[in-house]
C-alpha positions, 0 to 999 in steps of 0.5 A: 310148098308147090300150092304156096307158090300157085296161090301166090301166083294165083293171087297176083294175076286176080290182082292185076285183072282189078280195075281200080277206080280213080281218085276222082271217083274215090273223092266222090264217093268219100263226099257222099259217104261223110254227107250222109253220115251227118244228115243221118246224124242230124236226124238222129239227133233231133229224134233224140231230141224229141224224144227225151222231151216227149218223156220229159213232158210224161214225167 
């Protein structure tokens, strides 16, 4: 039970040394992640794309 108690202890104090970023930096971020998810998407497509038409053109 002891070891229970120090590891929540334990926990808390690692926590309170966590520096969280801003809501700003959290926007930004999430902006960069969803505008390279679809240029990366849109890449993927055209890809596919030329492919499929590639193989199209073989057979």
């Amino acid at each position: 039970m002891n070891r229970i108690v120090r590891f929540v202890q334990d926990s808390i104090g690692e926590m309170k040394k966590v520096v969280w970023p801003s809501r700003e930096e959290v926007t930004a971020s999430t902006r960069v992640v969803l505008v390279s998810t679809v240029l990366f998407a849109a890449v993927l497509g055209i890809v596919d794309f030329i492919i499929f038409k590639g193989i199209d053109l073989l057979f």
